[in-house]
Every structure is written in structure tokens, then in C-alpha cells.
SELUM-180459 format. One record per residue (C-alpha): residue in three letters; residue number from 0; z negated, y negated, x. Coordinates in pm, 1 decimal, always signed. Each point is the difference from the previous one (the first is absolute). Last residue first. Example, Ala and Ser with C-alpha at 12.3 -4.5 7.8 and 13.67 -1.06 7.14 Angstrom:
REM residues 2
  res    n         z         y         x
  SER    1    -714.0    +106.0   +1367.0
  ALA    0     -66.0    +344.0    -137.0
This chain:
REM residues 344
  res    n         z         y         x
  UNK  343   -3354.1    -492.0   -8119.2
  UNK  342     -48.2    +329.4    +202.6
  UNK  341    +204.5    +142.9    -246.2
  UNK  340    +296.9    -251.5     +38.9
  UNK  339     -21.0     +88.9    +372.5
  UNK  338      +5.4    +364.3     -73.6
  UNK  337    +289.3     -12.9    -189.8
  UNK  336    +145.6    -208.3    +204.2
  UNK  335      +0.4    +213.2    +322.5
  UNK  334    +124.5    +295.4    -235.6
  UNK  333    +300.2    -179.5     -98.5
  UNK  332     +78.4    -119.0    +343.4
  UNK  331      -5.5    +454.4    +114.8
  UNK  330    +221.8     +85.3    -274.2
  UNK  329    +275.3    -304.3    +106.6
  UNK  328     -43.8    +130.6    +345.2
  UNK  327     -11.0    +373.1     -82.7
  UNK  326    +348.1    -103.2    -229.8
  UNK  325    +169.5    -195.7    +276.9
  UNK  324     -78.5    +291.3    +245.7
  UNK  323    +110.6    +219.4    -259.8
  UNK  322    +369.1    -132.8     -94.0
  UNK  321     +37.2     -63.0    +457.2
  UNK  320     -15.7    +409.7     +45.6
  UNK  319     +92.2     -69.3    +347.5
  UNK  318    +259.2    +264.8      -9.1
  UNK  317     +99.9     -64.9    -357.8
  UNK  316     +60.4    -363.0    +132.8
  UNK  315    +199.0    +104.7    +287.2
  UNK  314    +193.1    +240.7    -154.7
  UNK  313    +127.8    -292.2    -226.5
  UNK  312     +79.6    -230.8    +316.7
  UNK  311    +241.3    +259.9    +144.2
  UNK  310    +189.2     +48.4    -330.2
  UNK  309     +41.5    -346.9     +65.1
  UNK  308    +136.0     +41.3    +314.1
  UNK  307    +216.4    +257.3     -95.8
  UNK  306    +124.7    -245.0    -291.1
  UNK  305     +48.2    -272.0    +306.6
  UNK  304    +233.9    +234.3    +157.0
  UNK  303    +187.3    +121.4    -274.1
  UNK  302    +122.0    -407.6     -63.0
  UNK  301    -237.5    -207.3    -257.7
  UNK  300     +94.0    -298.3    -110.0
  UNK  299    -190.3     +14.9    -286.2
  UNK  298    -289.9     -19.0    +223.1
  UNK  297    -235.3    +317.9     -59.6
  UNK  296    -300.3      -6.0    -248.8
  UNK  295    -273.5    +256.3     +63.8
  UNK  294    -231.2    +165.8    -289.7
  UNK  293    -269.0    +244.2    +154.6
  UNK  292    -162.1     +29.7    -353.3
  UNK  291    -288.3    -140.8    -152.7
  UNK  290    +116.0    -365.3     -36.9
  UNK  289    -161.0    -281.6    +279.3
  UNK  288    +265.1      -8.6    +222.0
  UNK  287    +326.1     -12.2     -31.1
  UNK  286    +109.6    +134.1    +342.4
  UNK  285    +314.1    -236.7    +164.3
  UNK  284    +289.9    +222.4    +146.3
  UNK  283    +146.8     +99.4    +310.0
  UNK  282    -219.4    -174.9    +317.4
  UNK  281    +331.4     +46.8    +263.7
  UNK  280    +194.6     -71.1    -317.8
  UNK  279    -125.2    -349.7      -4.4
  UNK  278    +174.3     -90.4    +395.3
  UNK  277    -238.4    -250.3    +137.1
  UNK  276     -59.8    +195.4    +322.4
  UNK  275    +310.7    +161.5      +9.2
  UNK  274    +163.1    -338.9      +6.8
  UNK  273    -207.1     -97.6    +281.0
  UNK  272     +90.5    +328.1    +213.3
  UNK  271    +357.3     -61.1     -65.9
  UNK  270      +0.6    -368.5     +83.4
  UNK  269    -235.6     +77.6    +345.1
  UNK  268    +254.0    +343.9     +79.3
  UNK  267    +346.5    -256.7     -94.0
  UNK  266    -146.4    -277.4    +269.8
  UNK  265    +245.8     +62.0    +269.7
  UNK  264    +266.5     -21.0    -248.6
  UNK  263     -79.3    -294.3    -212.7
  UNK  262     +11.9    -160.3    +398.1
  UNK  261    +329.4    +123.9     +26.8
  UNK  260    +102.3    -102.9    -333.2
  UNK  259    -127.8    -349.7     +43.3
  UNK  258    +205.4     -44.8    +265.6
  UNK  257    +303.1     +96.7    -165.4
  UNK  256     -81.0    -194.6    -339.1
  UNK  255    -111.4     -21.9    -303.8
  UNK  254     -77.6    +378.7     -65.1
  UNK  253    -389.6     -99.5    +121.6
  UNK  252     -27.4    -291.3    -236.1
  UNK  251    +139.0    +217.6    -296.9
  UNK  250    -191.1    +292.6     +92.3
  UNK  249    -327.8    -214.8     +25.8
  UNK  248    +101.1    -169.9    -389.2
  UNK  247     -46.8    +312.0    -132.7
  UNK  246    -283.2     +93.3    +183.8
  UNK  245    -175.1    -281.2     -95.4
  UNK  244    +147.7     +47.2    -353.9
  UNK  243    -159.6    +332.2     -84.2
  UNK  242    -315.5     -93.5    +126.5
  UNK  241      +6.3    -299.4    -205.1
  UNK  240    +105.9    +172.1    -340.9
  UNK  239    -286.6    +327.5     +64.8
  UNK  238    -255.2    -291.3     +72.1
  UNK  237     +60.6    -225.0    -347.8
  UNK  236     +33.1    +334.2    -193.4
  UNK  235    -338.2     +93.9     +95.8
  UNK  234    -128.0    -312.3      +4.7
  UNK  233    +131.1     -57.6    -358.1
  UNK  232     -98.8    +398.7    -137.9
  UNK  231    -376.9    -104.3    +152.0
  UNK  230     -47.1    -356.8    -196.4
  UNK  229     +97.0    +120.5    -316.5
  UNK  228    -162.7    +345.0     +39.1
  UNK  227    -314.4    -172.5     +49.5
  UNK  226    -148.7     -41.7    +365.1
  UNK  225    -188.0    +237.3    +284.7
  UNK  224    +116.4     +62.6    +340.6
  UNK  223    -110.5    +296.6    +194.9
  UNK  222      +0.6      +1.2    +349.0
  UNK  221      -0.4    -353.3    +123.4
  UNK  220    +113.8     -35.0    +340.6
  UNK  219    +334.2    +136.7    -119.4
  UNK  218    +171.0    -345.9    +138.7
  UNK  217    +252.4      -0.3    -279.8
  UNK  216    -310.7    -107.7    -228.1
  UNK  215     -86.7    -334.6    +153.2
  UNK  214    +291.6    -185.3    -143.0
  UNK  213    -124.5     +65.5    -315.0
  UNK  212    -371.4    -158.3     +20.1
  UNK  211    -251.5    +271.5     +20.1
  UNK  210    -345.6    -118.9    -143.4
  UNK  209    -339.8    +197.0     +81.7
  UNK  208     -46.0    +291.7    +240.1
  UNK  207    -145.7    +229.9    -216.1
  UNK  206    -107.5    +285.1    +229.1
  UNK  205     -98.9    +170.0    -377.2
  UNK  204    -337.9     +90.6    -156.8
  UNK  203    +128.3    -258.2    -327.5
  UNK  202    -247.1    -358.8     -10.4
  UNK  201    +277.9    -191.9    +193.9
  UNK  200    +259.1    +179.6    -202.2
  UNK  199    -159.1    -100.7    -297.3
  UNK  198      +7.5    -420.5    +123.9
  UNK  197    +327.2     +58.9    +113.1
  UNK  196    +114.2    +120.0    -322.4
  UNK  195    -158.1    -265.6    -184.2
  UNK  194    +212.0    -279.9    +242.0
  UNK  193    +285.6    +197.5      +8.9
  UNK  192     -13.2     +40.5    -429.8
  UNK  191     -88.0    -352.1     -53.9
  UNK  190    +293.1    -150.7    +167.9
  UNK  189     -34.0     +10.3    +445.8
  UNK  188    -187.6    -171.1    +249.1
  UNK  187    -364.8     -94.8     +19.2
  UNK  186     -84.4    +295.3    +219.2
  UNK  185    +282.3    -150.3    +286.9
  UNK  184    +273.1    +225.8    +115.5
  UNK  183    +219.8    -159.3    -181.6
  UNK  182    +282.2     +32.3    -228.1
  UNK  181    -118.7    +349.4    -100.8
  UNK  180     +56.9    +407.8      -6.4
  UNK  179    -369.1    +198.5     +64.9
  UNK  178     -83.0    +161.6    +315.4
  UNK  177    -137.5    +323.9     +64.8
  UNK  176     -50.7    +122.6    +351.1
  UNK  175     -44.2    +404.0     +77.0
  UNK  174    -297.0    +152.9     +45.4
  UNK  173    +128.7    +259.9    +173.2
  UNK  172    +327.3     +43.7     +58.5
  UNK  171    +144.0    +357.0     -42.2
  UNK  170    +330.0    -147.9    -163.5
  UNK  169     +13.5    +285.7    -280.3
  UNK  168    -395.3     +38.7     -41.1
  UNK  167     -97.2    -355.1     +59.2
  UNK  166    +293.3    -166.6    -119.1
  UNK  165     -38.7    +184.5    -314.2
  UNK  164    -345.8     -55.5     -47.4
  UNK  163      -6.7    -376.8    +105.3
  UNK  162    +353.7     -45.6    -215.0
  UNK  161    -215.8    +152.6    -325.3
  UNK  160    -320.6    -237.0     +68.8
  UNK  159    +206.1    -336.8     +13.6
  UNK  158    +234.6    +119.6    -270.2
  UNK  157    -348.5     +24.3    -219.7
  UNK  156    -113.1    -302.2    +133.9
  UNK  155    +317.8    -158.8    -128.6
  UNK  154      -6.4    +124.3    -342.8
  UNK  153    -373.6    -185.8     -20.6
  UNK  152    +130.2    -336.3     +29.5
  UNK  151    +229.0     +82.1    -339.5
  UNK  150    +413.5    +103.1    +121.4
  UNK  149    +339.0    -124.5    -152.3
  UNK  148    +282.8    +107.6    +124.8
  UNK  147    -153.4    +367.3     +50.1
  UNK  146    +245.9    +235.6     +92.8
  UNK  145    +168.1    -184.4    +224.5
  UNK  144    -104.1      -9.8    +369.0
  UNK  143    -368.6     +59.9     -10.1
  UNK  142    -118.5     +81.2    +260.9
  UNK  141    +175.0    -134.3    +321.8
  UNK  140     -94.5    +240.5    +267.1
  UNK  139     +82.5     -47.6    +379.7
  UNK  138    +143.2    +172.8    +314.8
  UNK  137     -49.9    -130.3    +346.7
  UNK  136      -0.1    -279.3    +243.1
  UNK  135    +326.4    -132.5     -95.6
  UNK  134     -19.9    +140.2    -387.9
  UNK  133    +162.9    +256.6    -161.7
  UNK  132     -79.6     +28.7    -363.5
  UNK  131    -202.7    +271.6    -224.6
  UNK  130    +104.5     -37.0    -342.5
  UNK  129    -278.2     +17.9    -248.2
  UNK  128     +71.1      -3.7    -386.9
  UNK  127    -329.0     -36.1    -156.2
  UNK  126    -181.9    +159.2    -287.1
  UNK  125    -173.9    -187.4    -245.7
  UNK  124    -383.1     +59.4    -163.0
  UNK  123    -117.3    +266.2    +285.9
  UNK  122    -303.7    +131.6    -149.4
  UNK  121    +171.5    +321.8    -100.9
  UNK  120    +287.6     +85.2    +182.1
  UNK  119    +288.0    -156.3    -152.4
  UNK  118    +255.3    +278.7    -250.8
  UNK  117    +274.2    +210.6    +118.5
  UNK  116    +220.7     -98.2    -319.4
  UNK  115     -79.8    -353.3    -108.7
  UNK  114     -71.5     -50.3    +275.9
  UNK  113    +213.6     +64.9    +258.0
  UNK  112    +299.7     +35.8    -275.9
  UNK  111    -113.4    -419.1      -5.5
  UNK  110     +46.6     -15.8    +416.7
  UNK  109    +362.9    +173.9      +6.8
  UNK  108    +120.2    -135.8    -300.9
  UNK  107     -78.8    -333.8    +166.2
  UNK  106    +127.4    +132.4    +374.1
  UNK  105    +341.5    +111.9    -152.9
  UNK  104    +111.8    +277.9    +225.0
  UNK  103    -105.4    +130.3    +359.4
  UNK  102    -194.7    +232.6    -167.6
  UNK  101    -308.1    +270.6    +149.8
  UNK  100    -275.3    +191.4    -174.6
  UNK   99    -310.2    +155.0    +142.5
  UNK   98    -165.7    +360.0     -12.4
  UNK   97    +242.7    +216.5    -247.3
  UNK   96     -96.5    +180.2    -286.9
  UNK   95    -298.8    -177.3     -54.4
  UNK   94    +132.0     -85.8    -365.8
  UNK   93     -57.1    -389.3     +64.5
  UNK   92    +186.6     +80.3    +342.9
  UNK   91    +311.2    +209.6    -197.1
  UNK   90     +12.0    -270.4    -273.7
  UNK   89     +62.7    -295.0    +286.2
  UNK   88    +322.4    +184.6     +98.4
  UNK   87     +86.6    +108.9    -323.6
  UNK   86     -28.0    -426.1    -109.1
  UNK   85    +174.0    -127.9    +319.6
  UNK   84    +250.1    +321.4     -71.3
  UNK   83     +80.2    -126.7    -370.2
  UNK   82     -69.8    +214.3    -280.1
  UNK   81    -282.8    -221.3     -87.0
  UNK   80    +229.0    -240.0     -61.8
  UNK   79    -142.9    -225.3    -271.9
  UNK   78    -362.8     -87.9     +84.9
  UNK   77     +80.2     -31.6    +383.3
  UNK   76    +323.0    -237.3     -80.6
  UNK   75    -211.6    -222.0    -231.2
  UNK   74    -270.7     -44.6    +236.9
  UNK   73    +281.3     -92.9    +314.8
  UNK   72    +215.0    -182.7    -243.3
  UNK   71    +333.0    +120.0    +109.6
  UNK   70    +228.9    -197.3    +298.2
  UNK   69    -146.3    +195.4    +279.0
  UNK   68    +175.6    +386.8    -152.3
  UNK   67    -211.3    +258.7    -166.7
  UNK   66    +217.9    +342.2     +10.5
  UNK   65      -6.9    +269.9    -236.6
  UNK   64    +112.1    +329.3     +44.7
  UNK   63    -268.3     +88.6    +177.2
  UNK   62      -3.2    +378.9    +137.5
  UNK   61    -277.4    +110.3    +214.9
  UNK   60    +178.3    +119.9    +348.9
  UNK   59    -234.2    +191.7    +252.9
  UNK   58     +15.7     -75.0    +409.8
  UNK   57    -164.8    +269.6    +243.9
  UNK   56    +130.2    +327.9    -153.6
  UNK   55    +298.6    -131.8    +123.8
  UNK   54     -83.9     -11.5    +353.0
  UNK   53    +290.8    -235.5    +176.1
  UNK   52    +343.8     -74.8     +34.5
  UNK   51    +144.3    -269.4    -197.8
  UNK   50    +297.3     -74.1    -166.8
  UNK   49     -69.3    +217.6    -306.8
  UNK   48    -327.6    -185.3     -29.0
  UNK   47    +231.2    -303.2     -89.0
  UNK   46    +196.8    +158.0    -277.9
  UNK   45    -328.4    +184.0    -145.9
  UNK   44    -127.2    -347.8     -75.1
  UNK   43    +285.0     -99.4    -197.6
  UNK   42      +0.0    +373.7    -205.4
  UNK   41    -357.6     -75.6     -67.2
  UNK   40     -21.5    -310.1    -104.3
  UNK   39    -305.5    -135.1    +100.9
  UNK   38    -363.6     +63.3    +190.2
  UNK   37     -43.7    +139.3    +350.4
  UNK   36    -289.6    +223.5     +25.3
  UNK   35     -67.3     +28.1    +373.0
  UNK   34    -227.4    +248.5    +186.3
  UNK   33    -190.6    -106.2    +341.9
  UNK   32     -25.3    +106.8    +397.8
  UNK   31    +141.5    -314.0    +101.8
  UNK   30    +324.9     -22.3    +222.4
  UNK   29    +241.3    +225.7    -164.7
  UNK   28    -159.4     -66.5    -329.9
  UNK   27     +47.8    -424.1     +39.4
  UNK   26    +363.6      +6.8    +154.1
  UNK   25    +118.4    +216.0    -325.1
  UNK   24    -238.3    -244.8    -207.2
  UNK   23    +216.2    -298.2    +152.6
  UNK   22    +285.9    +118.7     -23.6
  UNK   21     -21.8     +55.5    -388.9
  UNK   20    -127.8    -371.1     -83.9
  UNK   19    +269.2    -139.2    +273.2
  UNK   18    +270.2    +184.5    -252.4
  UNK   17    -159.2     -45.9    -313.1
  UNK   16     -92.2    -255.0     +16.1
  UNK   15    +144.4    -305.0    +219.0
  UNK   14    -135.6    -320.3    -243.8
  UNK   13    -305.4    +178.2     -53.5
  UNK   12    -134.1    +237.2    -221.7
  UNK   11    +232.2    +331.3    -142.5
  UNK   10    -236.1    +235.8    +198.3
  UNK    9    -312.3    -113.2     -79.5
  UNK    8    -218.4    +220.4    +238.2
  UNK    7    -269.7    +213.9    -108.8
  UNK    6    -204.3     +97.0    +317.1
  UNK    5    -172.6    +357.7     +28.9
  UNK    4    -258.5     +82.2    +295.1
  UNK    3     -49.1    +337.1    +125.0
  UNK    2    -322.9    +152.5     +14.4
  UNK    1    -101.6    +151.1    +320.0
  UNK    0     +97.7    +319.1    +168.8
């Protein structure tokens, strides 16, 4: 028998904790062969496990009295609370007591407790929040999408490198397309840090296929897309609020009228099908990657099923063991010049 795995999971993040929070790791041990430590009150998380049947020696409660709610100054909040379950949650990966950490809760907390409190692999100088996205012809990367608002020429090769390795590993592409955020697809285009960045990226041992302008990116014909965090949390946002509305404005058109519900009708399986195909808690949770723990955000929107999911996406990067591939890669550049500069 092999080594079972052991998530920390925020359980008093998101705006539907604990309830979804709870379901969601009850759904997650009866369908993945792993251990859950659920961090926060005690007696409130023991109200919601009461409702459920399952293996009990399968989920643990850590007791958090505190709670670290979206409105608090993310640093400020981490340095304070460290009774709170983000911070117990992170604390139990730092202490290698459990394997990754989950939280649907404040995503600024959430990214400096990362840090400050797991710690960034060593050569990587900023971690990177990286959703994947569903795209027409397949799923994308946008790293980074927030943690980084403002980002040096050489941050981005470093996304450009981590979303090759995980897409590689989790996505089983090989040598998967990079692309970096711009106005235009031209060289020329950009402010100074597109137009430096492209020039690295050219240089970097990537599939770098150049500029991506934004209405490009839904396609999915670019695996991995690289920008700031400035740039990534807008086009993130900007895609989540259009999908939303198209189908918004679909049921409206299609409710309109007799005729129109007929036809709405005979099309249901197509709408269904589509909306599954964008649906974010079909993909869970976005990894921040880049720190030395398994560290996965999940929407704050979160419902059980997308918590499962992203339970889902942790096992996948312990599976794939994505920390050490990034670290043999970063080990492995270092070396190469080394021995360049000594040949010098």
C-alpha cells in the first residue's frame, strides 16, 4: 500500500464555507484515495461532518478560531492571525505535516501566507497564480493572474518555464506553446517590459510563439499564456464576466418567446454541453506556483463540487511531482551557466 496523500483545506474560505468547504472534502475522500485536515472551529466544522456519511478516520479537524476575511490587509492579516485556518492550513505544509494546502478565501492573504509561510523555491524570484481556462479548442494557462501586479522582463520567463512544466506533466502536451500578453502580434509592440520580455523569451528553450493579442486567447491555441498579474487578473475577470453574460443574455433570447422555446428546447444537450465546457469548477482551483508547497487557490465562489475538483488538481501536482521538475530545471540552467561563464 502506497503513501497516502494529505491536503489542508481552509475550511472557513470562501463565500459558501463551511458548508460547500465540508462537502466538498466528504465528496473528495470517497472518490480519491487521500486524508483531509480541515482547518477551523471545531465545534462549526464538526456540525457539517455530522451530516455526512463517510470514513472518519479519513477527514481530521485542526481548530482555528480565527478567521481572515477579503476586506483585511492580506500581509497584515497573515502576520496577525496566525490562529486563523488560512494561516494553520499553510503551517501544516511548511511543517510537512500535510502535502498541499487548499482556500477558497481571500486570494491576497492567500498568496502572501504562500510566502511568507511555505516559502518560493529557490531560483524562482515571484510565484505565479495560474488558472487553467477553457478555451474553444482546448484548455489554457494564464500565468500570472494576480500575484504579481507588477512583474521585471525576467518574472515572465520564469512563468513561461513554470506553465511549460506544469502543462506538460498535468496537461500531457508536449512542448507546449508559450505566448506572451500584447496589443499586437508584431515584435515592435508592447511598453518596455513586452518588448524586453519578448526579446528573453525569444532567447528562453521554450515553443515561444511570440505576441498573443487578447482576443486570441479564448481560442486555447496557445497553451500557456504569459503576462503580469495586472494584465492576467483583467483578462481573467474580463472572460469569466462575458461568458457569464452570453449565456445570460441566451436564456433571455431563448425564454422570449414560444418559438424560441421550442427551438431552446431542441438545443438544451449543445447549451448544456457548452456550459460544461466553460464551467470553472469543472478545473477547481488555480495552483500558485512557484512557492515550495502544493498551494491551490479555489474561486471564492466555490460550491462542493468545484472544492472536489480542486482537491482533484492538488493530487495532481503531488502526482506529477511539478515542485521538483521546476527545481531540476532551475538546478539544471544554473549549471549550464556556470559552465558557460567558465568557459569565458
Amino acid at each position: 500500500m502506497g503513501i497516502i496523500m494529505i491536503i489542508a483545506v481552509d475550511g472557513m474560505g470562501g463565500d459558501n464555507s463551511p458548508k460547500a468547504v465540508v462537502e466538498g472534502c466528504v465528496l473528495a475522500v470517497k472518490e480519491y484515495d487521500v486524508d483531509i485536515i480541515i482547518t477551523g472551529p471545531e465545534d462549526t466544522l464538526q456540525q457539517e461532518l455530522n451530516k455526512y456519511d463517510y470514513k472518519k478516520e479519513k477527514i481530521r479537524i485542526l481548530d482555528a478560531k480565527e478567521v481572515i476575511s477579503p476586506n483585511e490587509h492580506p500581509v497584515m492579516a497573515i502576520r496577525k492571525k496566525k490562529e486563523s485556518s488560512l494561516a494553520k492550513a499553510l503551517a501544516l505544509v511548511k511543517n510537512k505535516e500535510a502535502d498541499a494546502v487548499l482556500s477558497a478565501g481571500s486570494t491576497g492573504a492567500f498568496m502572501a501566507g504562500s510566502l511568507f509561510i511555505v516559502g518560493r523555491i529557490k531560483g524562482i524570484d515571484r510565484p505565479a497564480l495560474a488558472p487553467i481556462m477553457p478555451g474553444k479548442n482546448g484548455p489554457f494557462m494564464v500565468i500570472d493572474c494576480g500575484a504579481n501586479a507588477e512583474c521585471k522582463p525576467e518574472n515572465l520567463v520564469q512563468f513561461g518555464l513554470m506553465g511549460k512544466i506544469y502543462f506538460e506533466n498535468i496537461l500531457k502536451v508536449n512542448n507546449p506553446t508559450i505566448g506572451l500578453v500584447n496589443i499586437g502580434a508584431e515584435e515592435e509592440k508592447g511598453n518596455e517590459l513586452t518588448k524586453a520580455a519578448h526579446k528573453l523569451l525569444k532567447e528562453a528553450d521554450f515553443n515561444f510563439v511570440g505576441n498573443i493579442e487578447p482576443r486570441e486567447i479564448p481560442s486555447g491555441d496557445v497553451n500557456v499564456v504569459v503576462c503580469d498579474g495586472f494584465t492576467g487578473n483583467t483578462v481573467l475577470k474580463m472572460y469569466e464576466g462575458v461568458a457569464a453574460n452570453i449565456f445570460d443574455v441566451l436564456k433571455e433570447e431563448i425564454m422570449s418567446s414560444f418559438t424560441t422555446k421550442i427551438g431552446g428546447a431542441l438545443l438544451k444537450p449543445a447549451f448544456k454541453n457548452i456550459k460544461k465546457k466553460f464551467d470553472y469548477k469543472e478545473y477547481g482551483g488555480a495552483a500558485f506556483i512557484g512557492v515550495k508547497g502544493i498551494c491551490i487557490k479555489a474561486h471564492g465562489s466555490s460550491d462542493a463540487k468545484a472544492f472536489k475538483n480542486a482537491i482533484r488538481q492538488a493530487i495532481n501536482f503531488y502526482d506529477n511531482q511539478i515542485i521538483s521538475k521546476i527545481q531540476q530545471v532551475l538546478e539544471k540552467n544554473e549549471q549550464t551557466s556556470i559552465a558557460e561563464f567558465e568557459e569565458v
